[in-house]
N, C-alpha and C positions, 0 to 999 in steps of 0.2 A: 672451739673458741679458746685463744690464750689465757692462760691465769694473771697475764701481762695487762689484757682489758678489764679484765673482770674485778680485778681487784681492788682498785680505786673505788667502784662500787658499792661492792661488799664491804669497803672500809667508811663508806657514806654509813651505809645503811645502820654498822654499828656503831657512831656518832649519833645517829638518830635515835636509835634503841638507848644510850647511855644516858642524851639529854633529856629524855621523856619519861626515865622512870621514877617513878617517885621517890622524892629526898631521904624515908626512911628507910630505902632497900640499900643504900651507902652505909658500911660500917664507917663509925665515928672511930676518928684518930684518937689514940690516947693520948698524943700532946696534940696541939693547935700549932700549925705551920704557917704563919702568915703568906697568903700568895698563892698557897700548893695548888688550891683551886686550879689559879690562874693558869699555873703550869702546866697544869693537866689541861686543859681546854688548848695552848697552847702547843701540847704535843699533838694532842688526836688529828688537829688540822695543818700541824707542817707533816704529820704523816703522810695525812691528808692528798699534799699539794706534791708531796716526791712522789709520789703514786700515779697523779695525775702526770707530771710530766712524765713520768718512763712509760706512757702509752703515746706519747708524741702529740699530746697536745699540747698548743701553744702555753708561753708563757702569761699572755694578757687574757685569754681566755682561764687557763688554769686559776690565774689571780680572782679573775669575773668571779668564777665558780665559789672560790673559797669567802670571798665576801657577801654576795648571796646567800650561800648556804646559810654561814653562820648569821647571819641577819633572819634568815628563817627558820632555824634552831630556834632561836630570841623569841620569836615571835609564835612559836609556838608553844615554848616557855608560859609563854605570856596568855597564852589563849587559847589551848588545848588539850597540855599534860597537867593532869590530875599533880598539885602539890608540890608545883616548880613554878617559880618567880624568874620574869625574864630580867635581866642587869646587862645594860650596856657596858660594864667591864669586861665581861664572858667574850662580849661580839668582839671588843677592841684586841684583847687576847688572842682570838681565835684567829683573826687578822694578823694580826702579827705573828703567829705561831705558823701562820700561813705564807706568810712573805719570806720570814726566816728560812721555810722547807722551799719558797722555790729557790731562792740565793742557795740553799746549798747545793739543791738539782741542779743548778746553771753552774757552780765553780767548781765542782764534779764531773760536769762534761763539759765545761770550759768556756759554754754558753751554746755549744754544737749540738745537732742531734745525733742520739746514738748511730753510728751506722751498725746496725744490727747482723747484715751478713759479713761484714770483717768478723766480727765479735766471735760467729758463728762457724768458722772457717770457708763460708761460700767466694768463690771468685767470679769476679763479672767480668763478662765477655767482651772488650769495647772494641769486636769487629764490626 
């Protein structure tokens, strides 16, 4: 199996593990950064969403994915991990950090899918 499918994945999974650990295993900044949070949540899910698309799934589906999830994050937040409080800022962020990584997947390949055997130097046969 490609590192190409696989990775999207395994970059869920380590979203999962970072919103579920508990708040005291985070070293505290020595200034206070208004936002950082945000940002950070922000990143992890337009990571996220480039990832999803260079396996060639779709855009509305990738979108589906990234809001879901982070809505299930929250909600596990909320009602699962040990010493984490869910906030609908987190999910609003997470979403947009998600939308921003597909616009930048889509004006990076121009809205096209990769054709992957040009990329690869394969030639197709069109007899």
């Amino acid at each position: 199996m490609r590192i190409r499918v696989i990775l999207p994945w395994l970059w869920a999974g380590f979203i999962l593990v970072l919103v579920g650990l508990p708040g005291y295993r985070f070293p505290s900044m020595p200034v206070a950064v208004p936002g950082f949070d945000k940002l950070v949540h922000a990143s992890l899910f337009g990571i996220w969403a480039v990832l999803l698309r260079r396996t060639g799934i779709s855009f509305f589906l990738s979108a589906l994915l990234v809001v879901v999830y982070s809505g299930l994050t929250e909600l596990g937040q909320a009602y699962f991990f040990i010493q984490r409080t869910a906030d609908p800022f987190d999910h609003i962020a997470n979403s947009l950090g998600g939308g921003i990584g597909l616009w930048l997947s889509t004006i990076t390949t121009k809205g096209k899918p990769v054709d992957r055997d040009a990329r690869n130097g394969i030639q197709k046969n069109n007899s």
